[in-house]
C-alpha positions as CSV (number, residue, x, y, z in Angstrom):
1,X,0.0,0.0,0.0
2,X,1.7,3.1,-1.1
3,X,2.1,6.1,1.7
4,X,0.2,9.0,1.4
5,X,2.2,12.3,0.6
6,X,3.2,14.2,3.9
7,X,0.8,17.2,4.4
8,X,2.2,20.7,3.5
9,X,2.0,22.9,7.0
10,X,2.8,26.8,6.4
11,X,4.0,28.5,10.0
12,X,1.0,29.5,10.8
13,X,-0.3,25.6,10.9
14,X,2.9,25.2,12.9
15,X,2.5,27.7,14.9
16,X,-1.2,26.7,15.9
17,X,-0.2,22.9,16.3
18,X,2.6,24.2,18.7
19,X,0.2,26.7,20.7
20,X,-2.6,24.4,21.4
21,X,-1.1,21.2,22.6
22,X,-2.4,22.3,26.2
23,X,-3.6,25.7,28.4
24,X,-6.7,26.1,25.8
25,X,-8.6,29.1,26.9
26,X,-11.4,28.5,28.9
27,X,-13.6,31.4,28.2
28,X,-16.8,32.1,26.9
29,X,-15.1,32.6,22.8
30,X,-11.8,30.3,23.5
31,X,-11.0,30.3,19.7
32,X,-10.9,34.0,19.5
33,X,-8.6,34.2,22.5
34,X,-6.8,31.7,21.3
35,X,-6.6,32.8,17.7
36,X,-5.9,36.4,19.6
37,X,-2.6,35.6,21.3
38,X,-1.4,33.4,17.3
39,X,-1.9,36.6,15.7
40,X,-4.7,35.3,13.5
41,X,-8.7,36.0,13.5
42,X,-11.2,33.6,14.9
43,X,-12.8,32.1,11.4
44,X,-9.1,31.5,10.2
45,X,-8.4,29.3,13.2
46,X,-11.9,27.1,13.1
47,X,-11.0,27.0,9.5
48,X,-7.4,26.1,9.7
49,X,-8.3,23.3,12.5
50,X,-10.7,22.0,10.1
51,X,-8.3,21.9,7.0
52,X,-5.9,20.0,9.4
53,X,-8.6,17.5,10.8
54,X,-9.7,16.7,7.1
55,X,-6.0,16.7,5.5
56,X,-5.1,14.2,9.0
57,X,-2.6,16.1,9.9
58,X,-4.6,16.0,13.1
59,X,-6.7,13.0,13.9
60,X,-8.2,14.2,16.9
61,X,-9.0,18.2,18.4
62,X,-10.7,18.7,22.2
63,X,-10.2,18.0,25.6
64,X,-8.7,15.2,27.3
65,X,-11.0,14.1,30.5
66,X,-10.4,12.4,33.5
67,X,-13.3,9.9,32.5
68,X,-13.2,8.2,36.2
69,X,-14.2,11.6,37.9
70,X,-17.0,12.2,35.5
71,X,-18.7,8.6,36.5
72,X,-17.0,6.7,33.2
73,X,-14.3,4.5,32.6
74,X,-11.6,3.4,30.0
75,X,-9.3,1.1,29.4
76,X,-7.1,-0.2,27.0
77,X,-8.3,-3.3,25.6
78,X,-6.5,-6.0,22.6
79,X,-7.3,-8.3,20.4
80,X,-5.9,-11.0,18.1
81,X,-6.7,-10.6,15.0
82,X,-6.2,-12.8,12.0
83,X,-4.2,-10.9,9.2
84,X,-6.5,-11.9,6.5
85,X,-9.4,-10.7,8.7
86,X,-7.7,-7.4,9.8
87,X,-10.1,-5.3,7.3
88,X,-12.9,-6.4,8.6
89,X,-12.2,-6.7,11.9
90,X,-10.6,-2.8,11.9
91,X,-13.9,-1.2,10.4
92,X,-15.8,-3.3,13.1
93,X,-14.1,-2.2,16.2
94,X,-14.1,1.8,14.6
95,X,-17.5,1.7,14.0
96,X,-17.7,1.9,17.9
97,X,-18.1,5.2,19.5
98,X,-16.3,3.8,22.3
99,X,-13.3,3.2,20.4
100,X,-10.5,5.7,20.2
101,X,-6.9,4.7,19.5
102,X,-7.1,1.6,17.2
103,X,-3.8,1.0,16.1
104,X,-2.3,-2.2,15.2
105,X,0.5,-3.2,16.9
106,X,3.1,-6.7,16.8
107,X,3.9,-7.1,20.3
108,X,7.7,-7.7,21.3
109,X,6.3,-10.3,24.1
110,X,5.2,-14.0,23.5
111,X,2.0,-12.7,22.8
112,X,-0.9,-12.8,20.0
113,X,-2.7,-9.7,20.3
114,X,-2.1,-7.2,17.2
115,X,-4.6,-4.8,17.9
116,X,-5.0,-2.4,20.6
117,X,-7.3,0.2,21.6
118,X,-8.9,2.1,24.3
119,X,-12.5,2.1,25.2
120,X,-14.4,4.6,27.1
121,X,-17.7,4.4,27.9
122,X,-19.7,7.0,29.8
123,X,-20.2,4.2,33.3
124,X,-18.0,1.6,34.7
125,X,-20.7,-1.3,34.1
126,X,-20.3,0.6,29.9
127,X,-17.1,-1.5,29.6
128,X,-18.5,-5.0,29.6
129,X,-21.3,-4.0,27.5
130,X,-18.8,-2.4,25.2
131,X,-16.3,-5.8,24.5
132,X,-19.7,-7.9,24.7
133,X,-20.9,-5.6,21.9
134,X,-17.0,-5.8,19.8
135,X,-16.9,-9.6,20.5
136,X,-20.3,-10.3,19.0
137,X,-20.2,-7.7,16.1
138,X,-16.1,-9.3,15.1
139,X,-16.6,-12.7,16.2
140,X,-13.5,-12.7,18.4
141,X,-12.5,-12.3,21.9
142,X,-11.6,-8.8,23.2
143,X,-9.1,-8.3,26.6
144,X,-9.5,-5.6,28.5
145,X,-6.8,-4.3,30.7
146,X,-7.9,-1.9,33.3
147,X,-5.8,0.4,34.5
148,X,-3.5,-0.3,37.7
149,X,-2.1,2.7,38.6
150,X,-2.4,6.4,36.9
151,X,0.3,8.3,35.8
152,X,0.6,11.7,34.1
153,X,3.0,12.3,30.9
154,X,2.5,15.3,29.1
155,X,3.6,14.8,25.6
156,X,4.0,18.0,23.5
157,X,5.1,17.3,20.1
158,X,6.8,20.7,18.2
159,X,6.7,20.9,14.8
160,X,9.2,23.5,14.7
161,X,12.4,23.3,15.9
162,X,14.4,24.8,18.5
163,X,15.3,28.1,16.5
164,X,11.4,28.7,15.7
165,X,12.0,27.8,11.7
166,X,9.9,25.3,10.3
């Protein structure tokens, strides 16, 4: 399968992917204090966000929740999926809003699961109706792994480098 061509970011884009990796606004316009301190107007931003959602440069924009606190729950979950079944299988598991993070994925252990994802469902009982609801619609066995112990990692990934140059 060939690769698709890389997606052309002007400084601006840059500029945006590097400002709002954290410490959105929280405010009653947040794109147009946002788009404020870029140096850019409010449309142009929403529009620019867009261009980079559609063009997957990003695959995801919003907040990040602390499901547990809210009443849900989410954990990351594998499967083992046939390769000649992966297709099918893939599409199944995305159609799921409580799917986010598909990826496939050869582990480096002695094990058979290839792909991995989280699930987050809006109640802790959400979980086992979730995998009950990817088992039956795939025809294979899901394993959930909930989560042990939390820890934070912020992650901010620049698309500039150190000098501010693209």
């Amino acid at each position: 399968m060939p690769r698709p061509e890389p997606a052309v970011l002007d400084e601006v884009d840059r500029r945006i992917i590097d400002a709002l990796q954290g410490d959105f606004p929280i405010c009653d316009r947040p794109y147009a204090a946002a788009a404020e301190t870029l140096g850019i107007g409010e449309d142009e931003l929403i529009a620019r966000l867009q261009s980079m959602l559609e063009r997957k440069v990003l695959t995801r924009f919003g907040p990040m929740f602390q499901i547990e606190r809210m009443g849900g729950a989410f954990v990351l979950a594998a499967m083992a999926v046939p390769m000649a079944e992966w297709e099918r299988v893939n599409s199944a598991v995305n159609a799921f809003a409580e799917v986010a993070h598909n990826y496939r994925r050869e582990s480096a252990l002695d094990t058979p699961f290839n792909m991995w994802f989280v699930l987050a469902t809006e109640t802790k009982e959400g979980i086992a109706a979730a995998v009950e609801k990817i088992e039956t619609a795939t025809g294979l066995p899901v394993y959930p792994f909930p989560k042990l112990k939390e820890y934070f990692v912020e992650m901010k990934l620049s698309v500039r480098n150190a000098g501010g140059a693209a």
